[in-house]
N, C-alpha and C positions, 0 to 999 in steps of 0.2 A: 196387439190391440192398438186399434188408433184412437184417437182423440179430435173425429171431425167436428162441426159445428154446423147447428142448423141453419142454411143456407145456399142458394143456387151455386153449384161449384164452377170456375172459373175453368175453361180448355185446359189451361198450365195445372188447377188443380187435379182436373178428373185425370190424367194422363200419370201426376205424378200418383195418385191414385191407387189408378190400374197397374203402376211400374211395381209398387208394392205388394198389390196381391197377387200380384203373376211372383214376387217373390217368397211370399209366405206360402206358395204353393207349390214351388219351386222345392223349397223348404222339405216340407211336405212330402213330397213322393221322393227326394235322396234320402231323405232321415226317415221312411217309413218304418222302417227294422226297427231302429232305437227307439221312434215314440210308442210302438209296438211294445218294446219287451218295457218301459216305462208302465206302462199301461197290466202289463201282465204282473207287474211287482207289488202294485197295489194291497196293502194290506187291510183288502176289505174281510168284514167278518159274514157279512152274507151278498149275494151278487145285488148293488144297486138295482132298484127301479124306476128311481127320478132322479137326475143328474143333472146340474146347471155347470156349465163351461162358460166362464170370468173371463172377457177380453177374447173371444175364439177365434178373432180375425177369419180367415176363410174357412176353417174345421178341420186342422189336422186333430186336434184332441179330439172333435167333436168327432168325427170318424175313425177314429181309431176306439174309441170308448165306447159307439155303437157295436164297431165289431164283436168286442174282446167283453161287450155285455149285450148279446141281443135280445132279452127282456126289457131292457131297459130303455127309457126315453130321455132326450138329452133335450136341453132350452138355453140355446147358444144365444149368449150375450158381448154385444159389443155396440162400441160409437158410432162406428161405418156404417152407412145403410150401404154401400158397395161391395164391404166385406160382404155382411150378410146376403145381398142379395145372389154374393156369388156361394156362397155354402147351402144356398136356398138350391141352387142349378144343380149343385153335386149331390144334393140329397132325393132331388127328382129324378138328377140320370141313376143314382143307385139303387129308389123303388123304396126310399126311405123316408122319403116326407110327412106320413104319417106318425114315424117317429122323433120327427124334429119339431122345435118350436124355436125362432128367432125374436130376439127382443131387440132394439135400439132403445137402448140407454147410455148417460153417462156417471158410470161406478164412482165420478167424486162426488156428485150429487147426493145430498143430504137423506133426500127422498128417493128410495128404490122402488122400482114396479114390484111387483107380486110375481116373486119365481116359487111359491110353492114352499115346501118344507123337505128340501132333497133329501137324499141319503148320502150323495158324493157333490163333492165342487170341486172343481180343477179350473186352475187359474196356474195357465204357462205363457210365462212373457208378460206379463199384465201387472201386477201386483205392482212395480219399480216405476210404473208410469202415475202412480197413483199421487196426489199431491200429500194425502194421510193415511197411509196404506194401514194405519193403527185402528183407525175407526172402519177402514172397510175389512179387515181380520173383526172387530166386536160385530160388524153387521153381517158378515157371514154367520157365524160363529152363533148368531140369536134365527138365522134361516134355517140350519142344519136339523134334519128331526134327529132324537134322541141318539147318541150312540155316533152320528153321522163323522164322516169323511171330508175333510178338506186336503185339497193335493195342491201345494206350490209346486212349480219345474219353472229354476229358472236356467241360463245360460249363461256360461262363464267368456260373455262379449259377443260379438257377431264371428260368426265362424271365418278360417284362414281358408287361403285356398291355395296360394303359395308357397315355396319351399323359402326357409329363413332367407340365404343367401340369392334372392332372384329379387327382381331382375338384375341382369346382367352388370348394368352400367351404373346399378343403384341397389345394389344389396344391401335386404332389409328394408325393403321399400311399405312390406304391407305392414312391416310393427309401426312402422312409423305413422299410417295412416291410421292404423287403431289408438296409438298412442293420442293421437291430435284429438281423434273424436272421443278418446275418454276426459280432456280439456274441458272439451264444451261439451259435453255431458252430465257433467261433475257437479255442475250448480242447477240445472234444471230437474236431474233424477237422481237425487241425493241415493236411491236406495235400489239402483244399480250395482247388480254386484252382491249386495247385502248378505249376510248369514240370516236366515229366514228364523230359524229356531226359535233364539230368544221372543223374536217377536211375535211367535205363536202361542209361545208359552205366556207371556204377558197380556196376547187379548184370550183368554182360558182356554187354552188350548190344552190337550195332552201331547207329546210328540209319540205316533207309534213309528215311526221309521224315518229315516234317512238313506237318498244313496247317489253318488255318482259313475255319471255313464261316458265313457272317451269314445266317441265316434270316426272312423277315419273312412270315409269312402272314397277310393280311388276313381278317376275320370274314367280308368280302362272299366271301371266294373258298374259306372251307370253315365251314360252319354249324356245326361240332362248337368251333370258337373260343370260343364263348361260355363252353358247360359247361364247355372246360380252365379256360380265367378264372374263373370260378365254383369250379371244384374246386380250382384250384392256389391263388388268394387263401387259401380258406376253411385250408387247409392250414397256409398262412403265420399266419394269425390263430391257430392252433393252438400256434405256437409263440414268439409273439412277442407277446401278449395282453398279459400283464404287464409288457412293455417300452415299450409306447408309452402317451404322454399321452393324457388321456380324451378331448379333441378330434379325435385321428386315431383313435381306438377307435369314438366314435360314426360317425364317417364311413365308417369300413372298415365297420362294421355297417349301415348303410343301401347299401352298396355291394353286399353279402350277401347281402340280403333279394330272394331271387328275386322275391317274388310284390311286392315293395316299385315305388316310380314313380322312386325311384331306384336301382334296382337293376341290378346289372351287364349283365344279360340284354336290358335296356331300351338300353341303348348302341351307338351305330352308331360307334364310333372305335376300337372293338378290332382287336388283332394279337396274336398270338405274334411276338414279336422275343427271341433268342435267338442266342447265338454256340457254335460248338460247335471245339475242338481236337483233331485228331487227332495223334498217334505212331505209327509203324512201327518195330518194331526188328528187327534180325535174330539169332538168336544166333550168337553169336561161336566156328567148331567150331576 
């Protein structure tokens, strides 16, 4: 989920933008399997019919929950009018637009639009971005019809792509880029990370389930590995440039350099390795 603001976006914004959702979609089609069998765990009691997806950036939930329910209609909500407009595209070329509805909103706001009285909510990635993610758990929680379904997934950090001891000249290069950005993290999304539980159970929640999923996709077994590593790095260097010493700065930049003989593209050790958390709550009638 993003958090844009309404106003004309700036070339450096709309570009930094678009770097993003080509990433969340990137996302998306390597991790298909896993938000698949996330989706299949669900411990619903009858197959939704009305589902609102929290933060849906471009729609991998939103797509994967039409599949895995196609009675059902999904009303993807997010800040992005760019996300949306692009889950809008995907819902066209899949002959599903009928069953989609896109809302722009922003989930810290007091006042929510009219999603309806769902049966499921799935909020993945989203919830950690929230500045009171307490009152948006009691404001789900009063949306829900009877009986209804809320699903947290969150993720344990932005996924690895290299092996511990890589690169070569700088072993340990990506903990340390994760390490920086959990720094500057740490005061902005206090509830990154977070154990979800308690907090569900404190806005009335019931918990029916818990679980985690360890994903490892090898580069050899889906060619799109590369550019997520490419795109999610570049990302991180985005944000943690200023945090690290110039010796991992030059390294992460020759790591960069697509067209470079050290560059990430050129690497036959890549993986997405990633752990992903789900919650189930029910609410409490």
């Amino acid at each position: 989920m993003t958090h844009a603001h309404a106003h004309t976006p700036s070339p450096a914004h709309s570009h930094e933008a678009n770097d993003q959702a080509d990433l969340l979609d990137l996302d998306a089609e390597v991790l298909a399997e896993h938000i698949a069998d996330l989706v299949s765990w669900l411990p619903v009691r009858t197959p939704p019919r009305e589902i609102v997806d929290l933060g849906c950036g471009t729609g991998a939930g939103t797509f994967a929950l039409l599949d895995h329910f196609p009675e059902a209609r999904v009303t993807a909500v997010d800040s992005s009018a760019g996300h949306l407009q692009r889950l809008r595209e995907k819902a066209c070329a899949r002959g599903a637009e009928e069953r989609v509805r896109t809302v722009q909103a922003d989930l810290d706001g007091a006042d929510w639009p009219d999603l309806g009285a769902p049966d499921l909510v799935w909020a993945s990635a989203s919830l950690h971005h929230m500045l009171h993610p307490d009152r948006t758990l009691r404001q789900v929680r009063d949306l829900l019809a009877p009986g209804g379904l809320l699903t947290v997934v969150e993720q344990a950090g932005f996924p690895r792509f290299l092996p511990e001891d890589a690169p070569e000249e700088r072993p340990g290069l990506e903990g340390r880029c994760h390490a920086a950005g959990d720094r500057l993290h740490a005061g902005r999304m206090p509830h990154r990370g977070a154990d979800w539980g308690p907090m569900l159970t404190g806005a009335g929640f019931v918990l029916a389930g818990e679980r985690t999923i360890t994903a490892h996709v090898d580069a050899s077994r889906d060619d799109r590995v590369g550019a997520y590593a490419l795109g999610g790095l570049r990302r991180i260097r985005h944000g943690v440039a200023n945090a690290l010493p110039p010796e991992d700065l030059a390294a992460l930049d020759r790591l960069l350099d697509a067209d470079g003989p050290h560059g990430i593209l050129r690497r036959d050790d890549l993986a997405v390795r990633t752990e992903r958390t789900v919650w189930a709550a029910r609410r409490a009638n």
